[in-house]
C-alpha positions in Angstrom: -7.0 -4.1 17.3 -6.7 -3.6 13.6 -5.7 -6.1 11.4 -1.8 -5.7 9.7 -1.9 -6.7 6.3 1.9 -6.4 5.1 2.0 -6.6 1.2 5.7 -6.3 0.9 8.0 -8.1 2.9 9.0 -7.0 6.1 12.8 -6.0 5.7 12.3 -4.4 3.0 14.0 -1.4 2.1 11.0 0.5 1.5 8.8 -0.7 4.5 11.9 0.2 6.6 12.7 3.9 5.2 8.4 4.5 5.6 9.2 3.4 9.5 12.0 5.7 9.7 10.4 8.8 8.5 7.3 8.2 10.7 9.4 7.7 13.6 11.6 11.0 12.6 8.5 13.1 12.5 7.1 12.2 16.0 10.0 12.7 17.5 10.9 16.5 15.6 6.9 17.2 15.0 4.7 15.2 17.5 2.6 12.1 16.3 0.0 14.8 14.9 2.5 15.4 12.0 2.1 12.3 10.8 -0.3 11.1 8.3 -0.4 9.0 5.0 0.1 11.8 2.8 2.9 13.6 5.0 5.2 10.2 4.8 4.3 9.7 1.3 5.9 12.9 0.6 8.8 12.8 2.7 9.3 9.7 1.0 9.1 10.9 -2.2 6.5 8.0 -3.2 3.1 7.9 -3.8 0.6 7.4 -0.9 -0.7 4.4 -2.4 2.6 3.0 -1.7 2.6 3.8 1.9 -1.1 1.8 2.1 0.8 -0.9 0.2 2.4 -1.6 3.0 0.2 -0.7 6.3 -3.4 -0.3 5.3 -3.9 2.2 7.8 -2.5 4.8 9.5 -2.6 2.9 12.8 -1.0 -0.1 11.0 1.8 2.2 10.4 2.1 3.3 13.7 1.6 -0.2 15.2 4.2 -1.5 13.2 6.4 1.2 14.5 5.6 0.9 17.8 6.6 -2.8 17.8 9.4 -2.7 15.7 10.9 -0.1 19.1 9.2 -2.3 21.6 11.7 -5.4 20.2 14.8 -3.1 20.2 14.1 -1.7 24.2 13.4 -5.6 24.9 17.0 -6.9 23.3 18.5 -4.0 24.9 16.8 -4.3 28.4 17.9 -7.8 28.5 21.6 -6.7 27.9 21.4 -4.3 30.1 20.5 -6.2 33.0 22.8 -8.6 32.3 25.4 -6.5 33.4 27.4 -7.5 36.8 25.5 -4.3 38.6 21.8 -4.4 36.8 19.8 -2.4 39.1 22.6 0.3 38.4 22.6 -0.4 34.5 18.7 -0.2 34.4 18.9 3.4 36.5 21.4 4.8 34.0 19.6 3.2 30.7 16.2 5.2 32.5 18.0 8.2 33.0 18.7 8.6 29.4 16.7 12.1 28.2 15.4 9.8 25.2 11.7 9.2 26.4 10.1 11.4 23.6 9.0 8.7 21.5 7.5 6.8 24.1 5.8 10.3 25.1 4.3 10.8 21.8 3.1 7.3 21.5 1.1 7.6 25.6 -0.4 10.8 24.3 -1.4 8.7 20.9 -2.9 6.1 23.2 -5.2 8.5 24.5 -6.8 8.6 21.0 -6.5 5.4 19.4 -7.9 2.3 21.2 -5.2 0.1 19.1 -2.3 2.0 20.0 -3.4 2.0 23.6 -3.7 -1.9 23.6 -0.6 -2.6 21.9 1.4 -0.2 24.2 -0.1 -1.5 27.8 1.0 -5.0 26.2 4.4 -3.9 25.8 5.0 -1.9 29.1 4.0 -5.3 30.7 5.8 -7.4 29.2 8.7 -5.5 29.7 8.1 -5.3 32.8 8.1 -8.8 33.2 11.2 -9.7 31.5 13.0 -6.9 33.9 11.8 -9.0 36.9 12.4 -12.5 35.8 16.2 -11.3 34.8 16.2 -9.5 38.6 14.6 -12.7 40.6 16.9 -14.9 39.0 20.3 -12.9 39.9 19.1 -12.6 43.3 18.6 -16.4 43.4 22.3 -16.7 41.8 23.4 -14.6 45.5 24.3 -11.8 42.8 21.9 -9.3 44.5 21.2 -8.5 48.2 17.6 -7.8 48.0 15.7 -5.7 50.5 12.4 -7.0 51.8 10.8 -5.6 49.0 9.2 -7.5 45.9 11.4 -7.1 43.0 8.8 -5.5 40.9 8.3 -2.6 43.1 11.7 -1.9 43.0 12.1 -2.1 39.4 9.2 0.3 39.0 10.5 3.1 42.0 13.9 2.6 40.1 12.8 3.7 36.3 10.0 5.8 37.4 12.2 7.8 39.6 14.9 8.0 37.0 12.4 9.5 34.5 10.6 11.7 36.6 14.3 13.3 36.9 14.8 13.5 33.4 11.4 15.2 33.2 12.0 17.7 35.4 15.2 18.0 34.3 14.2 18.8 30.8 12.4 21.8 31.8 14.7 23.7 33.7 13.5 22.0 37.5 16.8 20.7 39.3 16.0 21.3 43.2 16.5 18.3 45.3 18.4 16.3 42.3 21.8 16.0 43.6 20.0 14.8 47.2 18.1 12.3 45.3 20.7 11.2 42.9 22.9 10.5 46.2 20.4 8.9 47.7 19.8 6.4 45.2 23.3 5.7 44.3 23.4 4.6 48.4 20.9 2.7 48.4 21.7 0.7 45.3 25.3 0.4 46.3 23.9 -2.0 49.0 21.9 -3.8 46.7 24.7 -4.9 44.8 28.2 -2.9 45.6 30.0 -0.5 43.8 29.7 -0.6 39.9 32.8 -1.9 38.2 34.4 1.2 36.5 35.2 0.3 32.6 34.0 1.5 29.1 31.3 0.8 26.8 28.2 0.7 29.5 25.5 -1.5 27.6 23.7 1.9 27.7 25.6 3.9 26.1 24.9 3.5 22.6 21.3 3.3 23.1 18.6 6.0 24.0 15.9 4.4 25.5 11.6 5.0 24.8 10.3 2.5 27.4 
């Protein structure tokens, strides 16, 4: 993986605005947009300045790749913590916000770094999901089917993207069956979702 070499410090204003724009043109352009020269300019700074900071480009995008990766963890965690987190984790999936994490799998393809750092991620994610699960089924807060946890974890968020996929490009046919389905099926999982504002999702779009 190649080496970070941070000259500046990391909250700093600068550092943070070069993370922004970077993010901001993968999702509006595609990660092809982006290069040294094309944030230097958005930024209105000299390129040098940008390799002050991330000494290459895939510094830059590792750095905002992990920078995302702590946000989806803080917010997972909250999520799940909720009194019904299979169904906060299904609505949190379902949230038509996966184009960063899009642009960053089609990066992976190309860049052995990104790939690494992004397979690290998606696993320890995944991880944290099923510790937080496990343990509120040991607390008698979840009626488990005979099925690993995992396995439902990963039929739950890959169904709910898959939806939002299809969704996105026109394709609805067999969405309201499936969207019924699942809300049976996690209803006996863990009852009926308290009714309330401010879901923990709602004031995040999520890339994982």
């Amino acid at each position: 993986m190649t080496a970070s070499r941070r000259m500046g410090t990391e909250n700093s204003r600068t550092r943070l605005r070069l993370l922004d724009i970077t993010e901001r043109l993968m999702l509006k352009e595609g990660y092809a947009s982006v290069g040294i020269r094309r944030v230097a300019r958005e930024a209105d700074v000299a390129p040098a300045l940008v390799l002050y900071y991330f000494r290459t480009l895939d510094d830059l995008f590792l750095a905002v790749l992990r920078r995302r990766a702590e946000q989806e963890r803080e917010i997972s965690a909250r999520v799940l913590d909720s009194p019904q987190p299979l169904h906060a984790l299904w609505e949190l999936s379902s949230q038509p916000g996966a184009a960063l994490i899009t642009e960053f799998m089609a990066l992976a393809n190309h860049r052995k770094a990104i790939h690494a750092e992004l397979a690290a991620h998606a696993e320890r994610y995944r991880r944290a999901q099923e510790e937080i699960i496990v343990r509120k089924a040991a607390e008698g807060r979840l009626s488990l089917p005979d099925v690993p946890p995992v396995a439902l974890l990963v039929v739950t968020t890959a169904l709910a993207r898959v939806l939002v996929m299809e969704k996105s490009l026109g394709m609805t046919a067999g969405h309201t069956e499936t969207l019924d389905l699942v809300e049976r099926v996690l209803r006996r999982i863990e009852g009926t979702p308290e009714p309330g504002p401010g879901h923990p999702a709602d004031d995040h779009t999520t890339t994982a």
